[in-house]
C-alpha positions as CSV (number, residue, x, y, z in Angstrom):
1,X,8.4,-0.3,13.9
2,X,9.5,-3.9,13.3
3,X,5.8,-4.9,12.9
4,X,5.2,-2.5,10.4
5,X,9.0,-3.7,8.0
6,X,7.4,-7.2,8.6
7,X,4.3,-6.4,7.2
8,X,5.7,-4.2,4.6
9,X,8.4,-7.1,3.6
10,X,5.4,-9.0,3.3
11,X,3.0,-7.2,1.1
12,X,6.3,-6.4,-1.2
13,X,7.0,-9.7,-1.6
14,X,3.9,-10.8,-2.7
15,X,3.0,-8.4,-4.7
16,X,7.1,-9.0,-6.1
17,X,5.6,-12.4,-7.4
18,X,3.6,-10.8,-9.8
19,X,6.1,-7.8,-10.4
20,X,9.3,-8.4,-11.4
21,X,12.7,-6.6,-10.7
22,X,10.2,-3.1,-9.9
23,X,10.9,-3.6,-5.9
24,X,11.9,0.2,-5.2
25,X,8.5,1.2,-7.3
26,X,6.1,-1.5,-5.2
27,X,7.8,0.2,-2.0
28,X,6.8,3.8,-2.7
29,X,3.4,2.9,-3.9
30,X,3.1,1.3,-0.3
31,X,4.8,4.4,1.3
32,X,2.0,6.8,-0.2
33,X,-0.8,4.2,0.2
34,X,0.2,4.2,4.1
35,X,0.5,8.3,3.7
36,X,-2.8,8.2,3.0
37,X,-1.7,10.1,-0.7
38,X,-2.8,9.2,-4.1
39,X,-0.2,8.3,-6.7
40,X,0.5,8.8,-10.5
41,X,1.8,6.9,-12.9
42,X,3.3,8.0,-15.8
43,X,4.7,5.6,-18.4
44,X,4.7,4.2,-21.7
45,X,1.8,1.2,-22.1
46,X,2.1,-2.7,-20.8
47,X,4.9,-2.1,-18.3
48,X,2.3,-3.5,-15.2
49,X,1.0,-0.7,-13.5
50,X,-2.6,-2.1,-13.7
51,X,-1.5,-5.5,-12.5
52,X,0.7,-3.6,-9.7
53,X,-2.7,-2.0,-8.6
54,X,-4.8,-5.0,-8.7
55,X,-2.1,-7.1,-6.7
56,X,-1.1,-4.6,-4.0
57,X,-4.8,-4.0,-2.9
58,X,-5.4,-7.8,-2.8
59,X,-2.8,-7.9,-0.5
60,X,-4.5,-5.5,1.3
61,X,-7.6,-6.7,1.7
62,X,-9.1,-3.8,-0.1
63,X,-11.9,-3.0,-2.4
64,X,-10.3,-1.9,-5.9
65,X,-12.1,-1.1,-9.1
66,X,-10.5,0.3,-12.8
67,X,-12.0,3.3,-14.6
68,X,-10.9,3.6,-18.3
69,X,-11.0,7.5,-19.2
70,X,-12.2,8.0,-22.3
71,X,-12.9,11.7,-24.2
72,X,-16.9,10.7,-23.7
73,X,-17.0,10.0,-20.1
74,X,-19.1,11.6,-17.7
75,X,-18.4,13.0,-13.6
76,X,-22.0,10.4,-13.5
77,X,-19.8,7.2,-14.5
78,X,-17.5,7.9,-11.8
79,X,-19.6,9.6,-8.6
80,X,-22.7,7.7,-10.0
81,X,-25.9,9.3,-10.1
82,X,-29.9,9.4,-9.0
83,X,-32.4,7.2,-10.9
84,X,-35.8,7.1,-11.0
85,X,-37.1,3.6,-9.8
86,X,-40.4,3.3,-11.6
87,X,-41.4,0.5,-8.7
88,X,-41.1,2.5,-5.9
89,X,-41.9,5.6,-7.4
90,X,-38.3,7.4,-6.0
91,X,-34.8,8.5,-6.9
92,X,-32.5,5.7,-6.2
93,X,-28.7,6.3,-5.6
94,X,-26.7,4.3,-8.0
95,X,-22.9,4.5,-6.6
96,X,-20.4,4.9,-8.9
97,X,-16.5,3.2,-9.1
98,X,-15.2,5.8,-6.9
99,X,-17.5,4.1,-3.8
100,X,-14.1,1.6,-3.4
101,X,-11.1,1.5,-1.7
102,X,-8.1,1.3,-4.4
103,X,-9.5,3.2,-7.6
104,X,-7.3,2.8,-10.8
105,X,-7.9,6.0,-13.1
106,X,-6.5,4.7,-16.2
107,X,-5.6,6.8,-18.9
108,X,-6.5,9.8,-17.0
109,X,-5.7,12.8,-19.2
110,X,-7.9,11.1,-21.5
111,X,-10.9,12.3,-20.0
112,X,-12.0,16.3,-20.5
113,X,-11.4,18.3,-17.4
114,X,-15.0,18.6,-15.9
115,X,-14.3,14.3,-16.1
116,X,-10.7,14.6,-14.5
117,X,-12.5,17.2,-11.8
118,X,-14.8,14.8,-10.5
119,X,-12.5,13.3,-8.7
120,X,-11.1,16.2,-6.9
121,X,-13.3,16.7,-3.9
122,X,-12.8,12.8,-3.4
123,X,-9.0,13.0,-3.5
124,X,-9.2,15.9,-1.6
125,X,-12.3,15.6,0.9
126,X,-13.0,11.7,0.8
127,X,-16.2,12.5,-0.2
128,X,-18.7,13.0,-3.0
129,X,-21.6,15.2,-3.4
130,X,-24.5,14.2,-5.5
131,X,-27.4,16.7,-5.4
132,X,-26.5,18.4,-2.9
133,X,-26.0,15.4,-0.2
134,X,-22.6,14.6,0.8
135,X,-21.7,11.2,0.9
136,X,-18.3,9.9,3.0
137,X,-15.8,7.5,0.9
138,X,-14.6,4.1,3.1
139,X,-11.2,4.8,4.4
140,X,-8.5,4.1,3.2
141,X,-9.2,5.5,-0.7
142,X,-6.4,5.5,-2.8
143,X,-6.4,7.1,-6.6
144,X,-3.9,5.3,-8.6
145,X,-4.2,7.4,-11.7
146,X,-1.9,6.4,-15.4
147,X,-1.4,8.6,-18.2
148,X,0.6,7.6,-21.2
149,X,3.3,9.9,-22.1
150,X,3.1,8.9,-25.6
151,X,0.3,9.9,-27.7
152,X,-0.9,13.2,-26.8
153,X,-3.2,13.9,-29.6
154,X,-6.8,14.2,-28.4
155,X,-6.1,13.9,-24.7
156,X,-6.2,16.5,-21.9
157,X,-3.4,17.4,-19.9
158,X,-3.8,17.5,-15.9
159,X,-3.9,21.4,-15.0
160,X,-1.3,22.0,-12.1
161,X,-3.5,22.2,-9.6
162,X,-4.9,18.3,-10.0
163,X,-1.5,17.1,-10.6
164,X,-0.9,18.6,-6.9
165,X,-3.8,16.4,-5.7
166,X,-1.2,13.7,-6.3
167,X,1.2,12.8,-3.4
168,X,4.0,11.4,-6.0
169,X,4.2,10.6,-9.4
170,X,6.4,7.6,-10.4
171,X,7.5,5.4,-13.2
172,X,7.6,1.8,-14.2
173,X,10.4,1.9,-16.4
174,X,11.3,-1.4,-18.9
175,X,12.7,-4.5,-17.7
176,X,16.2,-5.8,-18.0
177,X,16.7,-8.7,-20.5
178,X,16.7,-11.1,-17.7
179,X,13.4,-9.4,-15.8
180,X,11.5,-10.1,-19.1
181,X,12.8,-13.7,-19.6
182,X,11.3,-14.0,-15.4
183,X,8.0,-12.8,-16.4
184,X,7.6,-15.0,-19.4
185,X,8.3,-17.9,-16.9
186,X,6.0,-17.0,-14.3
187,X,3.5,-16.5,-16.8
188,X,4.3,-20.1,-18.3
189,X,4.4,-21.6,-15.0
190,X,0.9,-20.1,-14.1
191,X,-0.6,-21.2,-17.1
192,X,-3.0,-18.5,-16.9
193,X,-3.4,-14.7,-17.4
194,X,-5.0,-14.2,-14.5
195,X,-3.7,-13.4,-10.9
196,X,-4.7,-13.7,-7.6
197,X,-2.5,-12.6,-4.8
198,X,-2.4,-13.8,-1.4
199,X,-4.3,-11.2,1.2
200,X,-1.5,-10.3,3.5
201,X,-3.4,-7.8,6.2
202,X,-7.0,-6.8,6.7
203,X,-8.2,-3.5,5.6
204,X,-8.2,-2.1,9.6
205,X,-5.0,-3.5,10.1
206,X,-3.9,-1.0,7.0
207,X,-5.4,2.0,9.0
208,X,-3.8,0.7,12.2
209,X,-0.3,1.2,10.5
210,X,-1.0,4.9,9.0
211,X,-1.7,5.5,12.9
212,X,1.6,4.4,13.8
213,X,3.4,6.1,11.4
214,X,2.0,9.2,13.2
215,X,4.5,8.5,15.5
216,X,7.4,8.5,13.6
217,X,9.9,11.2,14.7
218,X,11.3,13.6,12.2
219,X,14.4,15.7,14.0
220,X,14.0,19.7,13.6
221,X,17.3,19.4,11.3
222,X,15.7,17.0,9.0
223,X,12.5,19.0,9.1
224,X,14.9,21.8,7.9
225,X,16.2,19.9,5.4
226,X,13.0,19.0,3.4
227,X,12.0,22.9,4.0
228,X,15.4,24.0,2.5
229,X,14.8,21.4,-0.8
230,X,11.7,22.9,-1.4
231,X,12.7,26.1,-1.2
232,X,15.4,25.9,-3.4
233,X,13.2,25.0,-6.3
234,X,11.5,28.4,-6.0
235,X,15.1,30.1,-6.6
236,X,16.6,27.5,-9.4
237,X,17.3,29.9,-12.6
238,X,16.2,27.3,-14.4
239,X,12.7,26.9,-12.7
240,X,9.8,29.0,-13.2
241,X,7.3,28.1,-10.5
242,X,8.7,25.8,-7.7
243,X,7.2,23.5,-5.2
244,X,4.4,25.1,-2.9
245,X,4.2,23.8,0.8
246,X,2.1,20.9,-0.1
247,X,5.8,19.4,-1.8
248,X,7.4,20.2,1.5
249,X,4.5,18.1,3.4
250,X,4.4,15.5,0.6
251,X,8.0,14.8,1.5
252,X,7.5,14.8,5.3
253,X,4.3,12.3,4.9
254,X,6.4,9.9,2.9
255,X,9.6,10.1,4.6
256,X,7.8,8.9,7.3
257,X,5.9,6.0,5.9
258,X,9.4,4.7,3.8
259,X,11.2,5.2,6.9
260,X,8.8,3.0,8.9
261,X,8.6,0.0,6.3
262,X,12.5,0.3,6.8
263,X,12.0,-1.1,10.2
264,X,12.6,2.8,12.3
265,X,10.3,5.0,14.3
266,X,13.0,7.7,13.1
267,X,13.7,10.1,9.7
268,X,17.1,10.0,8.3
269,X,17.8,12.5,5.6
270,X,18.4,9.4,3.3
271,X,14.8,8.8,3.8
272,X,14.3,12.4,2.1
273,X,16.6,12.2,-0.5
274,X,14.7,8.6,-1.3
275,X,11.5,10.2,-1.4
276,X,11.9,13.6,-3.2
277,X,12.5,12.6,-6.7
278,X,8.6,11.2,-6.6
279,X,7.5,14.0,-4.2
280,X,8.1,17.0,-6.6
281,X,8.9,16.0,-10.2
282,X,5.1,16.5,-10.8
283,X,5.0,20.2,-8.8
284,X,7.6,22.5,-10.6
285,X,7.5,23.8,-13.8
286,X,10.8,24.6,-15.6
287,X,11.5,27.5,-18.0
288,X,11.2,27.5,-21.3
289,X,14.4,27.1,-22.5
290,X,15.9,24.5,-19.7
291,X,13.0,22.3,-21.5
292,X,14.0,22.7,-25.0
293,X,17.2,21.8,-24.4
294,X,15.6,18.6,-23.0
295,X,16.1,19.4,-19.1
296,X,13.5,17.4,-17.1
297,X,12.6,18.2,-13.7
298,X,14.1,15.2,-12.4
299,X,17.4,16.5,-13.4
300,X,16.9,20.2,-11.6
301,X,15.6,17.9,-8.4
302,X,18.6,15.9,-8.7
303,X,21.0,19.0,-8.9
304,X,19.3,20.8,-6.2
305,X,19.7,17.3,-3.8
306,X,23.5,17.5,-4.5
307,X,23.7,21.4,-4.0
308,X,21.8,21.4,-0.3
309,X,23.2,20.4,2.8
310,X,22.7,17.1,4.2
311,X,22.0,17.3,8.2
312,X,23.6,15.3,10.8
313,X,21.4,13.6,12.6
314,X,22.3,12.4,16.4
């Protein structure tokens, strides 16, 4: 797998020209993309996720487009729709942003939930149906989806089962003092807003890696492991619906990927415990009263990590 950490080291340091001091973040957005999973941010405004988008499919080679959600937007300004071509006297097929490789949903629970539920079948299927034809999405699509914690008046929360759709959910977080006092340089010595990074890999060569990462070995003890973390959110007291198989396969699918941009055709159980936080903050929901004392998932995850076993892996 040492092509695959070259490439990897690569893309992260490019894109790490643009993003500054957010290297953890740029490698589990690259873990999920070469998962084949779609990803959520949730965060407080201006903290780069868009730029993060934009510069990590450049590096790719890939096809991206932005959607801002709005409370009047239509499933027809996503999926795009038939219109009637008074020339040729047909329906003509107008695509919509979701024809790309790297869609940014931004502001997504700003959108009502028939918007929000247009995108499902593509998450889901890779495809879209528009009067009854089925049309096939290029491969690789990615969903990079934001919602702003902040703010909540007027907007639409993502139901459960959409949030599942997502293979992790991360944040951004604020800069240090001396991150922000990089990105003010950067931007001086680029004299521009604009940015345009360097194409590291072809778009095949991206689906050439996910095919590899097939072949990553994950040890019957380490499978057991993930199985036993996921369990153990259905039994927390403080939890009251815990992670269904898809967290347990969402951890699997990204252990993999991290564990191959590391450079190994092998799964340790530091892999798992790297991956987990993002792989089920988003897919339990805690009890009332762990969350008015101000418990977050995050903090049940962390507990339960510390509580299971760790494997030993030969």
């Amino acid at each position: 797998m040492e092509d695959v950490r070259d490439v990897a080291n690569a893309i992260i340091k490019e894109v790490g020209r643009f993003i500054v001091g957010k290297e953890e973040v740029i490698k589990m957005v690259l873990s999920a993309i070469l998962s084949g999973g779609h990803i959520l941010f949730e965060d407080n405004p201006g903290l780069g996720k868009t730029m993060l988008a934009r510069t990590i499919a450049q590096t790719m080679g890939c096809d991206f487009k932005r959607v801002q959600f709005t409370p009047d937007l239509l499933p027809a300004d996503i999926t795009g729709t038939y219109i009637f071509d008074r020339k040729t006297g047909d329906f003509k097929l107008y695509r919509g942003p979701i024809f790309t490789n790297i869609l940014l949903a931004d502001e997504i629970n700003r959108a009502p939930p028939k918007t929000q539920s247009a995108l499902l079948e593509a998450m889901q299927e890779l495809q879209v149906t528009l009067e009854g034809e089925t049309y096939r999405l290029d491969d690789p699509f990615v969903v990079i989806a934001t919602q702003n914690p902040i703010e909540y008046e007027g907007t639409y929360p993502l139901p459960e089962a959409q949030l599942d759709r997502f293979l992790i959910r991360l944040r951004m977080g604020y800069p240090t003092i001396s991150e922000e006092i990089e990105i003010l340089r950067r931007r001086e010595d680029r004299k521009s807003d604009m940015f345009f990074a360097n194409k590291i890999i072809e778009k095949r060569e991206l689906l050439n890696i996910r095919e590899k990462i097939e072949n990553v070995t994950v040890e019957d003890s380490v499978k057991e492991y993930i199985v036993k973390i996921v369990h153990s959110t259905r039994n927390n007291r403080q939890v009251e619906v815990g992670a269904s198989p898809r967290g347990s396969l969402a951890i699997f699918k990204m252990a993999r990927a991290y564990a191959a941009i590391n450079g190994r055709d092998f799964v340790l159980p530091d892999d798992v415990k790297k991956v987990t936080l993002p792989c089920l903050s988003h897919r339990i929901i805690l009890k009332p009263e762990p969350w008015i004392r101000g418990v977050r998932p995050e903090d049940v995850i962390q507990d339960i990590l510390r509580e299971v076993p760790v494997p030993k892996v030969r």
